[in-house]
N, C-alpha and C positions, 0 to 999 in steps of 0.2 A: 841549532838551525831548524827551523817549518819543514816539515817533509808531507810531500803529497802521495798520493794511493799508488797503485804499482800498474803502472803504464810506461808505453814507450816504444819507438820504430825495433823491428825484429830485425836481425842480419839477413833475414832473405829480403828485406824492404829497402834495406842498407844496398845489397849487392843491386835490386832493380836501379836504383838510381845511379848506379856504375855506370849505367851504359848513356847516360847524359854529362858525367865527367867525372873526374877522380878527385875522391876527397883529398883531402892533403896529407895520404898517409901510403907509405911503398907497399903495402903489400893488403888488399882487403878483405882478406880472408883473417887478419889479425884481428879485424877490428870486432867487437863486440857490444852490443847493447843489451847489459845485462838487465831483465826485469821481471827479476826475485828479488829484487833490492829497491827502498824507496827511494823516488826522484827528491832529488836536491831544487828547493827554491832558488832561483835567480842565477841558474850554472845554465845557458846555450848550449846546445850542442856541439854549436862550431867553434866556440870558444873554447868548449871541453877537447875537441878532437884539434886545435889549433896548438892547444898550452901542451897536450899530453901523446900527441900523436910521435912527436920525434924522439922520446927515451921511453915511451910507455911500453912493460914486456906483452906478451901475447894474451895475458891473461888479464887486460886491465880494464877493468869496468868505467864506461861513460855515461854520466849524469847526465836528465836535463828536467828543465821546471816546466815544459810546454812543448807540446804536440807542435804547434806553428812553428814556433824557433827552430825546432828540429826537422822541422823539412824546409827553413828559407833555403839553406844551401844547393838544395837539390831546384827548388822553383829559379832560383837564380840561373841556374848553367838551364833550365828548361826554356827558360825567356831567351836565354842568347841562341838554343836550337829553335826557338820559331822564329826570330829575328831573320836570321840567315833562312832558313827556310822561306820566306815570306818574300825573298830577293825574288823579285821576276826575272825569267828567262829572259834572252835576245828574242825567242821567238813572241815569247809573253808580251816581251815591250812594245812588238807590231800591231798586237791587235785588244791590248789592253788600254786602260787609261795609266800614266804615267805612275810609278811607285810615289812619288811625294807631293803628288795632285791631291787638290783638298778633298777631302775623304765626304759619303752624305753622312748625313744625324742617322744616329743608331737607334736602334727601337730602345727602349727603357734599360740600361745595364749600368751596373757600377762599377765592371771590369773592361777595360780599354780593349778596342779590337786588338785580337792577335794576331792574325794577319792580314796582311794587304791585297796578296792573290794568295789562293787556297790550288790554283789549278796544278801547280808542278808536285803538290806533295800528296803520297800516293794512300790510296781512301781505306779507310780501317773501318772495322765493326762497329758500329752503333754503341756497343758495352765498353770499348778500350778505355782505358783510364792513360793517364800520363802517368810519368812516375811519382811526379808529387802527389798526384792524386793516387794512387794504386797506396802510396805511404801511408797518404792522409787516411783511408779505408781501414785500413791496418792498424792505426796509431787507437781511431776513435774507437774499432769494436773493440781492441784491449781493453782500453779506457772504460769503455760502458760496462764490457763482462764483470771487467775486475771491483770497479768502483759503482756505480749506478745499480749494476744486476741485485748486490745486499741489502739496499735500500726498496727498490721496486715495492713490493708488495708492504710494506711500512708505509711509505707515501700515501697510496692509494687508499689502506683502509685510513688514515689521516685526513684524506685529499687535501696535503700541501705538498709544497717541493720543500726538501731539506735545504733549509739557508747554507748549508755545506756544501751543498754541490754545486748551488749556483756558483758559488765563491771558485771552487774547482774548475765549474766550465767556464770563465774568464780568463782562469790562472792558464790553461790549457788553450787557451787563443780562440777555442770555439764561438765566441758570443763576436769577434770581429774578424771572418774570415775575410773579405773583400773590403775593410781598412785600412788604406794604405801604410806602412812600416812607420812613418813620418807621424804617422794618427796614436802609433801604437798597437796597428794593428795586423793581421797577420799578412796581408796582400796579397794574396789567393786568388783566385779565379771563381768564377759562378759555379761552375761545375764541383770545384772541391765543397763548396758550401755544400752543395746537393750531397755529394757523397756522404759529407757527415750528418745530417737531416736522418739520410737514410739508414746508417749503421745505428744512429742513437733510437731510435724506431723501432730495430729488432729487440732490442732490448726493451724500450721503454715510451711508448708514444708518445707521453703528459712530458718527460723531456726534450723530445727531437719538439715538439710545437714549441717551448717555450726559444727553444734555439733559431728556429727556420723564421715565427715573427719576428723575432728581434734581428735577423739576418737582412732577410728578403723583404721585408716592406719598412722596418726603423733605421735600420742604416743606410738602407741603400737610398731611401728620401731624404736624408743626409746628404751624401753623395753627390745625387743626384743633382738637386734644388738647392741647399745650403748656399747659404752668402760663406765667402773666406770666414768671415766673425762668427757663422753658428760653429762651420767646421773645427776651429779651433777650439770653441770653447765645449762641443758634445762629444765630437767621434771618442777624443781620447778618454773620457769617463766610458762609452758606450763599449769601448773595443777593452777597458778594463775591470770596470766595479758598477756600472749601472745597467740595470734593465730598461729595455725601451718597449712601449707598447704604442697599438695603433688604433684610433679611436676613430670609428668610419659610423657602427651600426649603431641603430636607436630602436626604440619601441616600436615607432612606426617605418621606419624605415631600415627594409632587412635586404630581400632580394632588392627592391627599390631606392636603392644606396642614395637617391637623388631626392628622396621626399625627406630629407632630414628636416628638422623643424630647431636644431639649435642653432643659437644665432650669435652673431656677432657685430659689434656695433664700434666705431670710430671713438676713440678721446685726445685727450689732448697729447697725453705721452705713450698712446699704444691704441689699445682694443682692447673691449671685454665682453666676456663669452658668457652666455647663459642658454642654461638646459641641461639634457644630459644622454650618457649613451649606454647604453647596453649592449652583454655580451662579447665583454671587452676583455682578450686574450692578455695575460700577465700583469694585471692590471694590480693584484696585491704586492708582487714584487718589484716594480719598477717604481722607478725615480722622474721619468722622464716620459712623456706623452704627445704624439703629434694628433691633434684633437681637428675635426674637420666642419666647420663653421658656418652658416650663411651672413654673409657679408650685405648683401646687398637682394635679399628675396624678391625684389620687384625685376630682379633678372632670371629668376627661376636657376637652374641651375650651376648656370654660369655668374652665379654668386658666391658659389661654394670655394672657402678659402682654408689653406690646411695653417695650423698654427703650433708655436712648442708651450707646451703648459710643463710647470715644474710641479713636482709634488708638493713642495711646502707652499704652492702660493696660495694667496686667501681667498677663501670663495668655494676651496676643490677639496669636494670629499670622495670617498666610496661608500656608496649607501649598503650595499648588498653583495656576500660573496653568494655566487649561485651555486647548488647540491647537482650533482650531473651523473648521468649516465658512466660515459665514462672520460678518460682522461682525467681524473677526481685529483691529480695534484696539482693539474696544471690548473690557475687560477682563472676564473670568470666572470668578471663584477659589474654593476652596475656604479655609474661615473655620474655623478653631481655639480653642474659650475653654476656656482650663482654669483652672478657678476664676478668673474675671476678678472682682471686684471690682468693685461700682459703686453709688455714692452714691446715697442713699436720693430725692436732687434727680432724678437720673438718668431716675427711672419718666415713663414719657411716659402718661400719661392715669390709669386706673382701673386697681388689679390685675382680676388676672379677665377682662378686658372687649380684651385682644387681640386675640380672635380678629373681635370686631364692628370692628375697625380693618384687620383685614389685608381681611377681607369687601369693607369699601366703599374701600378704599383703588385693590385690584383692580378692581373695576366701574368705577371713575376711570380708573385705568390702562391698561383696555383701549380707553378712544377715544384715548388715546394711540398704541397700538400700534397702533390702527388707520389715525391720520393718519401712522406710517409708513410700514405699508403702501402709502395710497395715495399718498403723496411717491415711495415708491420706484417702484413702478407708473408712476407719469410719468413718472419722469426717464427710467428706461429707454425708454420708449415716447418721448419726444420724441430719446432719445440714438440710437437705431434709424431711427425716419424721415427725423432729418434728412441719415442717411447715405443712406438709396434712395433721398430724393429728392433727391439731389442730387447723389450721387457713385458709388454703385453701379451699372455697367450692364452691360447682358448680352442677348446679341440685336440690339445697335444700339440701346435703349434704356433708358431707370433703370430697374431693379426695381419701383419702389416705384409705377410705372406700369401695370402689369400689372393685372388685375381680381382675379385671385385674391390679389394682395397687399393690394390696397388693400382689398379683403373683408374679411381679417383687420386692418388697422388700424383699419380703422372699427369692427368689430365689440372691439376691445379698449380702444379709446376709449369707445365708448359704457359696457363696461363698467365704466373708472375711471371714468366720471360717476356713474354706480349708485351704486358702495361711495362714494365723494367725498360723495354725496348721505346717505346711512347716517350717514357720520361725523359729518359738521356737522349732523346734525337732530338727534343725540345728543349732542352736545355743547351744541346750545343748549337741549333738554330739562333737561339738567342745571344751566345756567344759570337758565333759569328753576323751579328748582325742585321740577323732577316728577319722575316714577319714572322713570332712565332703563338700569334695568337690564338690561333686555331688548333696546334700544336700542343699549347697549355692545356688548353679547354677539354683534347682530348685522353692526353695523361690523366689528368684529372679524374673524372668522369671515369674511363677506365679502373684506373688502381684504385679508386673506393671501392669499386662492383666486384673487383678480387678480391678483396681487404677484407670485404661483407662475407663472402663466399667462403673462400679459403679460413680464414678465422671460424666460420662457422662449423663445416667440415671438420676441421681440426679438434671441436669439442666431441662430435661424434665419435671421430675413428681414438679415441682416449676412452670412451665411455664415461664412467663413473668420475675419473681424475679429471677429467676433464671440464666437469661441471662444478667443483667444490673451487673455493676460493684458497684451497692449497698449493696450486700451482696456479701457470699465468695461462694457461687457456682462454679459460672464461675471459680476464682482463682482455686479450686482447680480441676479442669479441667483442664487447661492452665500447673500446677505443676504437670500433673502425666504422662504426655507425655515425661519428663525427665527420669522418671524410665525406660525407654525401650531404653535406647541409654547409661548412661553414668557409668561406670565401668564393663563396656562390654554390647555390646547389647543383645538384642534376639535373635540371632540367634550366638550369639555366645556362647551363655548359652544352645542353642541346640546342638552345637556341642559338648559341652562338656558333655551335658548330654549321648548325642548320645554314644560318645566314651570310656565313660566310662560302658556304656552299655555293646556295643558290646565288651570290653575288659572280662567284667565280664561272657559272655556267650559265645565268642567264645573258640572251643573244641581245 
């Protein structure tokens, strides 16, 4: 039998989900997830702890093929404590609108409101994780250390991703957190997605990017927009063996997302697309493309129509993989259609109404980039200290001893708190429903200027180790320079901050 790398929930991950309900086993302190030992393909967790929980001795090892699987159980009993939590009071019901009153349209999300009123349940830290998510944290940086971290520095001087790990990060539920069970997929929440973005980061940017595109902007336009007929026929390849990319930027159209100039034209059994696009995130690995069109240019705009192109269809090549700074495994190509063909099935939502999809698809995808940034931000900063304090010394003692040093660690910790704090308030604004455009904009924006910062710092306080392509210093320097340019830059994230400023305070 296939056995995958050594990953898996630890029993203190095991015991935080006690406190959302008990597995089905008497006593959980017996219970053990041992991982020193490889995971078994196609063994559940809850299946494993089902069959083996009632004669299994104390010492009995549980298998499982996927991070998801092994914490449905735990999202399950979490869904029925926000259920019941979400019950409005007597007092709630006077001055609320009714619990089963049609709810408004939500800002762009693939994950259904959690609750109905938020007012009776009492307000936690900005950082709190639920348990599945505190799990899901836990599950991914094992995951990354043990399996990703070996590979790292091979990828890069290659710059490709190992067709092995993509493989792994599907097997692992990663590529379809917010996919419904029914799709195949893992059915998570926004936030958990974020989580793992952010663990796969410390370890390795070029994989948290190929993870969080294919999360936050290819499935969840899925999701979103999808007829019943695409859903059936993509989520479940997307949430198992396919890569999705998103095809928005062109040559001439970068910040100015709207001056795209490929087009698309009417036929008798669909559409076909001619042009092409550049800087187009996972573009050598994917199978599957949502490609964004002008339909109709004498509307400007509001022409712009999003469409699925398959990789084998005729017409569609990649001209160019592009050489880069950094993130070198994660792919970046240049996209070719000349007259591609594509089934009238194909159209992913409304003609017309593209460009309201690329709009919010972005505001999504920047709290993604943003929980890269701050992924990468730590890893560096934890991958830096633990050399001063511990192994660096100079003077007769460690660097990292020194006051001026320890000045600037503190002082760049405190600032990953900051942006860490941005993200996840933005991300659960979005969760629950509100405007969190601004919010985006400013995580964003944010955790690249740490990313920049702190990554840089961290070559310094290393010295010499710090600069040689021996260690992952340098790389994550080289990766955090992407955060300030690509699903909008800085200064377009000012703008938006700006205007939405001034909307909110002009009289």
């Amino acid at each position: 039998m296939a056995t995958l790398g050594f990953w898996g929930v630890s029993p203190a991950a095991v015991g935080r989900m006690e406190t959302l309900g008990k597995l089905p086993v008497e006593d959980m302190n017996e219970l053990h997830l041992d991982l020193s030992v490889p995971l078994t393909v196609g063994t559940s967790l809850l299946d494993s702890i089902a069959n083996r929980a009632s004669a299994a001795p104390a010492s009995t090892t549980i298998t499982m093929s996927s991070i998801a699987r092994a914490l449905r159980p735990a999202l399950r009993r979490s869904q029925t404590v926000m259920t019941r939590a979400s019950a409005p009071s007597p007092r709630c019901q006077r001055i609320c609108r009714p619990f089963n009153a049609p709810q408004q349209a939500r800002c762009l999300s693939a994950t259904p409101r959690r609750f109905s009123d938020m007012t009776e349940i009492p307000p936690t830290p900005i950082s709190h994780l639920s348990e599945t998510e505190a799990a899901m944290q836990e599950a991914v940086s094992k995951f990354a250390n043990d399996v990703i971290l070996p590979k790292v520095r091979d990828m890069d001087e290659a710059e490709s991703m190992d067709p092995a790990l993509v493989e792994q990060l599907f097997e692992q539920g990663l590529m379809g957190v917010e996919i419904p069970e029914e799709y195949g997929g893992a059915g998570m929440n926004f936030t958990a997605a974020i989580v793992g973005i952010e663990e796969l980061a410390r370890v390795d940017p070029s994989v948290s990017v190929m993870v969080d595109v294919h999360n936050t902007l290819v499935n969840t336009a899925i999701l979103k927009w999808g007829s019943t007929d695409l859903k059936k026929r993509f989520l479940p390849a997307l949430a198992t063996n396919t890569v999705g990319s998103f095809c928005l930027s062109e040559p001439v159209s970068g910040s100015d997302a709207f001056a795209l100039a490929t087009k698309a034209t009417k036929t008798a059994d669909g559409y076909k697309i001619s042009g092409s696009k550049m800087w187009i995130t996972n573009s050598m690995e994917a199978n599957f493309f949502i490609v964004f069109a002008n339909l109709d240019p004498s509307k400007g705009y509001k022409g712009i129509t999003a469409f699925i192109v398959e990789k084998d269809a005729k017409g569609f090549s990649i001209a160019k993989k592009e050489k880069k700074l950094g993130i070198k495994a994660s792919s970046t190509c240049v996209l070719n259609f000349d007259d591609v063909e594509i089934p009238k099935d194909n159209l992913l939502g409304k003609e017309g109404e593209g460009y309201k999809y690329a709009i919010g698809l972005l505001n999504e995808g920047r709290i993604g980039i943003a929980a890269q940034m701050t992924g990468l931000a730590l890893g560096a900063w934890e991958n830096a200290v633990k050399y001063v304090w511990n192994d660096r010394k100079q003077f007769g003692q460690l660097v990292g001893e020194f006051q001026g040093m320890q000045h600037q660690i503190a002082q760049s910790y405190v600032e990953i708190s900051a942006a860490r704090a941005l993200l996840y308030n933005a991300a659960r604004k979005k969760e629950a429903g509100q405007d969190f455009v601004r919010d985006a904009a400013m995580a964003k924006l944010y955790s690249s200027q740490v990313a920049q910062r702190v990554s840089g710092l961290a070559i310094e306080w290393m010295g010499g180790m710090g600069f040689v392509r021996e260690g992952l210093a340098e790389k994550y320097w080289r990766d955090s320079k992407i955060g300030a340019i690509y699903e909008g830059t800085s200064n377009i994230q000012l703008n938006t901050i700006a205007k939405l400023l001034q909307k909110e305070y002009t009289v």
